[in-house]
VOTOR-789563 format. One record per residue (C-alpha): y, x, z. Coordinates in steps of 0.1 Angstrom, whole numbers, padded with zeros to 4 digits. Layout:
# VOTOR-789563
+-------+-------+-------+
: north :  east :    up :
+-------+-------+-------+
:     Y :     X :     Z :
...
+-------+-------+-------+
***
This chain:
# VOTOR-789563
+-------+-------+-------+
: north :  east :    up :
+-------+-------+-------+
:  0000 :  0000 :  0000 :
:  0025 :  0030 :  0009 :
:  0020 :  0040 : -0027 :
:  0039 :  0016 : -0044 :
:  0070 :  0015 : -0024 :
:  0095 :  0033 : -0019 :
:  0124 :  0022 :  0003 :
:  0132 :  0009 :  0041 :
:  0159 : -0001 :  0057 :
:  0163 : -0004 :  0093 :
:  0198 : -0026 :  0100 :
:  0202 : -0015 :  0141 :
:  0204 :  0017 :  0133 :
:  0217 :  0016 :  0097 :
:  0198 :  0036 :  0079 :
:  0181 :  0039 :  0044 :
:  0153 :  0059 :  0035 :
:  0138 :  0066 :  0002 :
:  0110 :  0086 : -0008 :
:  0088 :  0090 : -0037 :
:  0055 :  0103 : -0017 :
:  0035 :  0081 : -0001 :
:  0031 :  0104 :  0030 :
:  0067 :  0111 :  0032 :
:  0077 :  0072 :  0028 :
:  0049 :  0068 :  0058 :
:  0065 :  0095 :  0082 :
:  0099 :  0078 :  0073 :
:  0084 :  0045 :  0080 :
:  0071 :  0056 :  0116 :
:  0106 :  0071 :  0119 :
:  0128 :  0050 :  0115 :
:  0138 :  0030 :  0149 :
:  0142 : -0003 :  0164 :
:  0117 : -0021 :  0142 :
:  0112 : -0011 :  0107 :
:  0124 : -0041 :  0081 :
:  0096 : -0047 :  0048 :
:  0095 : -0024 :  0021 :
:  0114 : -0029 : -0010 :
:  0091 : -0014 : -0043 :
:  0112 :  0008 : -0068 :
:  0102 : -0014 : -0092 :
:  0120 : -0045 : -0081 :
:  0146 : -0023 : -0067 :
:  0154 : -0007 : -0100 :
:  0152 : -0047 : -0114 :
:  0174 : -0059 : -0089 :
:  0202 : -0039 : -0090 :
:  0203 : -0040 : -0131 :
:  0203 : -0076 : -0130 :
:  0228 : -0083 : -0101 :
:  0249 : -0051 : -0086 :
:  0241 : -0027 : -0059 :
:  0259 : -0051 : -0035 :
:  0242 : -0082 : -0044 :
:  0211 : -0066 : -0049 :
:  0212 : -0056 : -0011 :
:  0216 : -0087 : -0001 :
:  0193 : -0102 : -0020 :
:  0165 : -0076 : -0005 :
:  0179 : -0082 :  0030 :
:  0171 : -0123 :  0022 :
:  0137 : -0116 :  0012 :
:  0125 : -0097 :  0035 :
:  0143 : -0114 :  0065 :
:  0126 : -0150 :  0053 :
:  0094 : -0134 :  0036 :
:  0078 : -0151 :  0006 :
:  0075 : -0186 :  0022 :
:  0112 : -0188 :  0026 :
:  0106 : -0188 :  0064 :
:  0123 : -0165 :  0094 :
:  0097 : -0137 :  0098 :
:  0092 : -0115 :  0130 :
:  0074 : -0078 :  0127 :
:  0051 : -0071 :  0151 :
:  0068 : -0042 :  0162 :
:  0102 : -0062 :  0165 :
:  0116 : -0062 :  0197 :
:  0129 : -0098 :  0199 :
:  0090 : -0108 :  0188 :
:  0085 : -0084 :  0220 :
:  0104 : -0096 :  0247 :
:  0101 : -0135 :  0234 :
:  0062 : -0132 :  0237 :
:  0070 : -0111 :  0273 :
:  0093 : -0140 :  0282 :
:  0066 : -0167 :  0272 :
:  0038 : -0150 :  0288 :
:  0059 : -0158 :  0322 :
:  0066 : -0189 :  0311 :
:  0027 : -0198 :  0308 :
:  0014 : -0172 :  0332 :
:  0002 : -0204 :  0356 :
: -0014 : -0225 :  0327 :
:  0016 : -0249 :  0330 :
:  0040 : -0251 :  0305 :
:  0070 : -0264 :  0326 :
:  0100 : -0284 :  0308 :
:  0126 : -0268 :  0326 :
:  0112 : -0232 :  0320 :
:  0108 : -0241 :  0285 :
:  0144 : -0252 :  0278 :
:  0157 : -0218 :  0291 :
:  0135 : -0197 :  0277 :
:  0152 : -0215 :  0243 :
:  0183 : -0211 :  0254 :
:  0179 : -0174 :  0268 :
:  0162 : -0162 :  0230 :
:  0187 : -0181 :  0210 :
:  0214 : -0168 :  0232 :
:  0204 : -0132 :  0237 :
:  0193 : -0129 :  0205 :
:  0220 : -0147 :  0181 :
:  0194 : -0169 :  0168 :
:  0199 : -0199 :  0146 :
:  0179 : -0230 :  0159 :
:  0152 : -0223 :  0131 :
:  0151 : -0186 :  0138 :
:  0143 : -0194 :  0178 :
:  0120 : -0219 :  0168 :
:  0102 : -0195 :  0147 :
:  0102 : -0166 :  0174 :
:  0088 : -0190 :  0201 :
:  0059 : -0196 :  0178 :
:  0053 : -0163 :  0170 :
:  0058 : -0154 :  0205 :
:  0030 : -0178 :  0219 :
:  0007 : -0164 :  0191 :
:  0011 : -0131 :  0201 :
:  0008 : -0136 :  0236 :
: -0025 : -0159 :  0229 :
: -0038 : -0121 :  0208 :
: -0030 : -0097 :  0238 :
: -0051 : -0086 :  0257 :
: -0025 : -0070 :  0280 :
:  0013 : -0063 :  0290 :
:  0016 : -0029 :  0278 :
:  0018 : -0038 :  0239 :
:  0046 : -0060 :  0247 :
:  0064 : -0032 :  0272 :
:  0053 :  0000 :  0252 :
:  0077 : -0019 :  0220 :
:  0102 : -0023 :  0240 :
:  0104 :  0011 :  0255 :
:  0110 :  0029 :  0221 :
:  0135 :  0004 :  0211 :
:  0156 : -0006 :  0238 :
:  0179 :  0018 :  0261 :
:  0180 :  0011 :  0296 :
:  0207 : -0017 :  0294 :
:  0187 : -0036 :  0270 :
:  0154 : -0032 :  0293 :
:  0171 : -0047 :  0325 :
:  0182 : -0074 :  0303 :
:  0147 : -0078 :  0299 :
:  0140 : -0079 :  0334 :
:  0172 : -0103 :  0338 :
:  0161 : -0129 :  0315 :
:  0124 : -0126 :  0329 :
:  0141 : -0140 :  0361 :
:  0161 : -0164 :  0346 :
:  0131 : -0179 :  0331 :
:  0112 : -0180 :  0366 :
:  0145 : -0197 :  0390 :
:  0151 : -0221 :  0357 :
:  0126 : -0247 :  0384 :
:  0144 : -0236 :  0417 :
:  0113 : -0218 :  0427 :
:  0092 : -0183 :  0423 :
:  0058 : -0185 :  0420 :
:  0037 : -0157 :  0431 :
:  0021 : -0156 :  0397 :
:  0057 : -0150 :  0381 :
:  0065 : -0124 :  0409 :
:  0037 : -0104 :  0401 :
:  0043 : -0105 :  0362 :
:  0081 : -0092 :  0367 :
:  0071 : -0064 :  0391 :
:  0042 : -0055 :  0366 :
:  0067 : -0058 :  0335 :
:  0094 : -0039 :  0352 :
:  0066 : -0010 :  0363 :
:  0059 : -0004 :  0326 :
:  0096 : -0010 :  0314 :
:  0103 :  0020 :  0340 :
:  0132 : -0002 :  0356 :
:  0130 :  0007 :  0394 :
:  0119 : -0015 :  0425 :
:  0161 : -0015 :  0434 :
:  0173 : -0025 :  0399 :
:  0147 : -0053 :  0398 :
:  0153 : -0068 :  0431 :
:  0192 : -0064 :  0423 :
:  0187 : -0083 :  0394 :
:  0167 : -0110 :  0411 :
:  0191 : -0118 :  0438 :
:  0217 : -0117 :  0407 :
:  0199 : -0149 :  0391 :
:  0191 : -0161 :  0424 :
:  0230 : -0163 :  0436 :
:  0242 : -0179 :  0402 :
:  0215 : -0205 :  0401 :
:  0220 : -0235 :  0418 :
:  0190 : -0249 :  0441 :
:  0172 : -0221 :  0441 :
:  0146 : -0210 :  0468 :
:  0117 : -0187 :  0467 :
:  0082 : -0192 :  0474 :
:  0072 : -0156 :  0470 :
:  0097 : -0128 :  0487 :
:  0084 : -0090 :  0492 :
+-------+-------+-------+
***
């Protein structure tokens, strides 16, 4: 598949990469940061930009490979949102109950955090649930998210994680034990987590705990 393409383009960190060996376009591939976009072949490259302009032809290679070939808002594996969405549902479902309340925030929190149209949060949810329904453990979820977040970005993580938890009022012991476990592999420390949890705790109305360490 490397073979016949030849370009990626990675939008956090704005960069494009173009190479016309396959092992070279791999290397760049693993390289490039922050969740790698789908590879444009030179072929349609070279067909797109006679047809409509290097600027247009850009966009038009950002549209397909943001939507995919069904027309519909795609999420790599190794994208962080897809990350810390299936991370945030795990929580959400880590007691076999689905609760309303949780559910509503954890829609609000993506679409939110994320900039996310109503489609696009709709679409990361599902991915998000599939992927968390395929994992066998945390560390897939946390190990993305280590190589493409800073150390803001992972205590946002964290943040949202306890959001998601006080959205009833309540932590479970269930949801405790997932946030300390997430926050362990995240490498955000005991004090920043607890910090963060009295944070959400303070600014949510009604809220008690059932679990406190």
């Amino acid at each position: 598949m490397i073979q016949n393409w030849s370009l990626s383009v990675n939008i956090t960190n704005k960069c494009v990469l173009l190479s016309d060996k396959p092992l070279n376009a791999l290397r760049e591939y693993e390289d490039c940061r922050n969740g790698v976009l789908p590879l444009l072949s030179r072929q349609q490259l070279q067909q797109t930009n006679g047809k409509f302009g290097m600027l247009t032809a850009f966009k038009h290679f950002i549209k397909e490979v943001t939507l995919g070939e069904s027309g519909k808002v795609t999420f790599a594996e190794d994208d962080k949102r897809l990350a810390a969405a299936a991370l945030l549902f795990h929580l959400v479902d880590v007691d076999g109950i689905v609760d309303e309340a949780e559910s509503r925030k954890l829609r609000e929190i993506l679409q939110d955090h994320f900039k996310l149209s109503d489609e696009e949060t709709t679409e990361l949810i599902k991915a998000a649930k599939q992927r968390d329904s395929e994992a066998v453990d945390l560390y897939g979820f946390t190990s993305v998210l280590k190589r493409t977040m800073d150390e803001h970005e992972r205590l946002s993580v964290v943040e949202m994680m306890w959001e998601i938890v006080y959205a009833d009022g309540h932590v479970h012991e269930f949801e405790d034990n997932t946030i300390w476990r997430v926050a362990e592999l995240l490498g955000v420390s005991t004090r920043d987590r607890m910090t963060l949890r009295q944070k959400v705790a303070k600014s949510t109305p009604g809220s008690g705990s059932s679990s406190e360490e």
